[in-house]
N, C-alpha and C positions, 0 to 999 in steps of 0.2 A: 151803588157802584156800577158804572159803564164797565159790559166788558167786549160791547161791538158783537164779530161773529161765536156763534156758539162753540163753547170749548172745547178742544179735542179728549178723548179718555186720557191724553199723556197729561194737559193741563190740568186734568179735575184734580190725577194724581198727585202733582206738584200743589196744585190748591190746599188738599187736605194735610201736605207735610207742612207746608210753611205757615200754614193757618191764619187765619180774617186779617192780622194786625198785617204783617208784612205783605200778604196778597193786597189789602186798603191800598197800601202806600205805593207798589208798582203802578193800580191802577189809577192811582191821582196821579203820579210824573207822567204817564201813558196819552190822558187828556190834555196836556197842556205840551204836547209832543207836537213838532210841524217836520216835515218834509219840503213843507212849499218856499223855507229860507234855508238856505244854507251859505256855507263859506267855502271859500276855496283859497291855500295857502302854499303860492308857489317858492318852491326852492329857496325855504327860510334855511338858515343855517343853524341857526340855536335850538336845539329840541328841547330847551324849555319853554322859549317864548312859542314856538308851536303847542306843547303841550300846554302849556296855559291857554289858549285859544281853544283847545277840546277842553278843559274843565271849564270856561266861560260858556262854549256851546252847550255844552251839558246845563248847566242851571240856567240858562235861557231858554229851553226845549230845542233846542234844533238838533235833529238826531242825525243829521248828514254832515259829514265833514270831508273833503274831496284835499288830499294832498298830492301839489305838483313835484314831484321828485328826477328831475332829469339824471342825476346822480346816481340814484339807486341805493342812497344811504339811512332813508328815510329811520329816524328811528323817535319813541316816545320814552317822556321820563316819568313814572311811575311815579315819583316820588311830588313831581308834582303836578301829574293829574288827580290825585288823589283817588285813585280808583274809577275816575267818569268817564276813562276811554272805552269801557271794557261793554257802558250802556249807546256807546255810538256808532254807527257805519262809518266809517274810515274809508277811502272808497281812493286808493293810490294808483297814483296814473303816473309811468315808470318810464323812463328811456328818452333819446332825441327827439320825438316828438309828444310829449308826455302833455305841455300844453296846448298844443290843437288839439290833440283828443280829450283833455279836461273840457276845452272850452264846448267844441262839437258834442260830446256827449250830452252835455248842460242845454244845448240850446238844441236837440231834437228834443229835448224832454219840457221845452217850452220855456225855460230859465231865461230872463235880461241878467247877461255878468254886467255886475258895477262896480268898475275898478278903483280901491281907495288910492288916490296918487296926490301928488303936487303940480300935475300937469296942467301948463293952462287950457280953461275952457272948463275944468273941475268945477262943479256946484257945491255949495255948502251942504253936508247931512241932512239938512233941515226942510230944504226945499228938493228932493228927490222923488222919484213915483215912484209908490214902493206896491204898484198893484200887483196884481200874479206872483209868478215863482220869480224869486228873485235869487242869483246868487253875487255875497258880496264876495272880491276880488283882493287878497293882500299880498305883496311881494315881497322880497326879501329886504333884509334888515339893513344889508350895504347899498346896493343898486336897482329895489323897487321890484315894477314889475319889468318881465323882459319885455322887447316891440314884439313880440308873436302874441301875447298875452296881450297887452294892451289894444293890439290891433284888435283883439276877438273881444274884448269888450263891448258892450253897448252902451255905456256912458260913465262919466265919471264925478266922483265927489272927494270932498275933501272935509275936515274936521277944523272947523274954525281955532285959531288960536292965538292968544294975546301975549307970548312972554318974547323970550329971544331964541328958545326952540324953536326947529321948520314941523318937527311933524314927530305924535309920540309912537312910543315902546308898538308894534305890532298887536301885542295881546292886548293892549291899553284900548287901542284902534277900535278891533273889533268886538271889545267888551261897551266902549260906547255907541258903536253903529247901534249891536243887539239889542243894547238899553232904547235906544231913540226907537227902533224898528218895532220892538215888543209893544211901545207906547204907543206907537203911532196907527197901527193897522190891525185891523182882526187877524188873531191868529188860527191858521187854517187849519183846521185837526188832521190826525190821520185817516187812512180809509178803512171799512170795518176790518178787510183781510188781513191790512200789513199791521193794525194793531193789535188780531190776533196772535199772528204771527210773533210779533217782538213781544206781548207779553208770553209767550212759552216758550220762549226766548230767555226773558231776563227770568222768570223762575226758577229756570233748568239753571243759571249763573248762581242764583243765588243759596242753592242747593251746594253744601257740602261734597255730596255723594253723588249729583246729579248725571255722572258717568257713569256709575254703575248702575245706577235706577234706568237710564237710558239703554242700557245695554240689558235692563233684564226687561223693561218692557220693548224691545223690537228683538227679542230673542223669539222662541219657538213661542206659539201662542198670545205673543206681547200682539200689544193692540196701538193705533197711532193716531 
């Protein structure tokens, strides 16, 4: 079992409540965990087809999810994420300028955005560089991405398609990128810290009680 850096006393505690089975299985989804792809979904309007893009993300490993919300409305459906928002960073960038600061953020951290669009000069999925951090780029369901977004792109791609649709469903989109992308490239793990970190993370989630136990160990004498 990998479990990167050395436990803290609050994880051994969480270790010994939830016991080898369920401790195993965080730390296999943990290993197959990346930071270095992510998505970014600007000002979808359907919080399903969003939500369905966090539970795609989720069972593809990509633990970052960056939503463009100029609105401020942003909200997720429960119902059908089926609980896989709750193992991901959500990372919501809010207001007038919501997508220069998505895009800015992304590319001090060394990210190529690659905007899925129908724009000419788009490449096929197939033929894209998908080295380093990459993050993929989806726009809303009506009218795409905005020109602020697209401008802050670094290239774009598109999903080849044979019927009399132009382009499918958003969560369809980036449920195929993921698939081509997982296949395509070694997936980058995480770094020992941030996968200590998120596994005494998703423990403390999966804990019933995990607010009280949190509160009696960083109480008087609690230890962290």
């Amino acid at each position: 079992m990998t479990t990167g850096a050395e436990p803290s006393d609050r994880a051994r505690t969480f270790e010994s409540i939830l016991g080898d089975r369920r401790v195993g299985r965080l730390d296999e989804v943990l290993d197959r965990r990346t930071r270095g792809v992510t998505v970014v979904l600007e000002n979808l309007y359907d919080s399903h087809n969003l939500s369905a893009v966090m539970r795609t993300s989720d069972a593809f490993g990509v633990q970052e999810v960056h939503v463009v919300d100029a609105e401020g409305d942003f909200a997720i459906s429960r119902k059908i994420t089926k609980g896989a928002h709750k193992w991901l960073d959500i990372i919501v960038h809010s207001g007038p300028t919501a997508s220069e600061d998505a895009a800015a953020s992304l590319h001090a951290r060394g990210f190529r955005l690659i905007a899925a669009t129908l724009a000419e000069g788009a490449r096929p999925l197939v033929e894209l560089d998908l080295s380093g951090p990459v993050a993929f780029v989806f726009g809303n369901e009506h009218d795409g991405l905005t020109e602020t977004m697209a401008r802050a792109c670094d290239s774009a791609y598109v999903i080849p398609m044979f019927g009399f649709v132009q382009s499918f469903n958003v969560s369809v989109s980036a449920a195929l990128t993921l698939q081509h992308v997982r296949s395509a490239r070694e997936w980058p793990g995480l770094e020992a810290s941030d996968r200590a970190a998120l596994r005494e993370s998703w423990m403390a989630k999966s804990l019933n009680q995990s607010a009280r136990i949190l509160r009696a160990l960083d109480g008087p004498g609690g230890s962290t």
